[in-house]
C-alpha positions in Angstrom: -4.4 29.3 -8.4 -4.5 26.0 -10.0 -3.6 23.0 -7.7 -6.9 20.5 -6.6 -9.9 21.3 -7.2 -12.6 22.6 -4.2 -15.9 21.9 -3.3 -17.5 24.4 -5.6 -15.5 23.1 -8.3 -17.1 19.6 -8.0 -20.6 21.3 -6.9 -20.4 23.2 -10.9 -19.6 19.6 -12.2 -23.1 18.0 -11.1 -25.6 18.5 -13.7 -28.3 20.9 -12.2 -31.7 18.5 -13.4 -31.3 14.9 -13.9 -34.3 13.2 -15.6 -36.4 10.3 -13.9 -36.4 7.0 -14.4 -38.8 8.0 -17.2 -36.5 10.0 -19.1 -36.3 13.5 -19.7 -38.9 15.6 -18.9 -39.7 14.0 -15.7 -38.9 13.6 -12.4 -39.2 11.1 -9.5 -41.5 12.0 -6.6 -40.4 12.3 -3.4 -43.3 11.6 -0.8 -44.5 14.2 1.0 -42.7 16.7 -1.3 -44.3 18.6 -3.7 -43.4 18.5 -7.7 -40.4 20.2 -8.5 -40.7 23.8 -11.1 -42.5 23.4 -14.1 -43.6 20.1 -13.5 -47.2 19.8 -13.1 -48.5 16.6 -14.3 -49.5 13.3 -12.0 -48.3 10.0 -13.0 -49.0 6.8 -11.5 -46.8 3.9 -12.7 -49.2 1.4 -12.0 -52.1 1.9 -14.1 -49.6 4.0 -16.5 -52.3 6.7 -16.7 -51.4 10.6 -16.2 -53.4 13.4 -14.9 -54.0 16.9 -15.7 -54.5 19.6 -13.3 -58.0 19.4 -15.3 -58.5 15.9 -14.5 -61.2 15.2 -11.8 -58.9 13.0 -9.8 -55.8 15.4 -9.8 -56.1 16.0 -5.9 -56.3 12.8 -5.0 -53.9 11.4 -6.9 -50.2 10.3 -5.9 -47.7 11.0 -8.1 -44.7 8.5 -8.7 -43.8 10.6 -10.9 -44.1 14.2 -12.2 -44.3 15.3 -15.9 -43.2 18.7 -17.6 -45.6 18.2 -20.3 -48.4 15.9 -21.7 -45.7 14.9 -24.9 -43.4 13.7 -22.2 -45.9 11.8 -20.2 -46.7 10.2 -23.5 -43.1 9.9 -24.8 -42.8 7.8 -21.4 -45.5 5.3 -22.2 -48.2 7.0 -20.3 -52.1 7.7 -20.9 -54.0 10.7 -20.5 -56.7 10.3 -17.8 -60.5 9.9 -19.9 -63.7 9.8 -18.3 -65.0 6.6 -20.0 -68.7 6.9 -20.2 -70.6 4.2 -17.5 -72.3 1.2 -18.7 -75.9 1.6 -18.7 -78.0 -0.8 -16.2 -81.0 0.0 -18.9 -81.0 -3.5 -20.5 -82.9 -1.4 -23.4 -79.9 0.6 -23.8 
């Protein structure tokens, strides 16, 4: 035995889950991919927002990146998707 090491050797060496750029507890997306185990939450790195599977615009959102949990979403810098109530065209209110 001994002697240099083999492919399985190095494979065991490579850390099984990196995190994403956004730390740990998420992951990059890959397009046309779906989110890796446990990761269900939508972020989108441009508005900084994240969405729930309870959030109206889940579907039709594309993640940049996936989130394990709210608290990492937030820990990234992220917001949790809010309906904000419409502005009224009433001038009385």
């Amino acid at each position: 035995m001994g002697g240099e090491p083999t492919l399985f050797d190095e494979l065991r060496a490579v850390p099984e889950k990196t995190a994403g750029k956004y730390g740990e507890g998420s992951a990059d997306a890959v397009p046309h991919q779906g989110p890796p185990d446990g990761f269900t939450i939508k972020g989108n790195a441009q508005s900084m927002l994240f969405h729930t599977p309870d959030s109206p615009y889940y579907g039709r959102t594309k993640p940049e990146v996936w989130f394990r949990t709210e608290a990492d979403a937030e820990r990234a810098g992220f917001t949790k998707y809010a309906r904000r109530p419409r502005k009224s065209t009433n001038p009385r209110g």
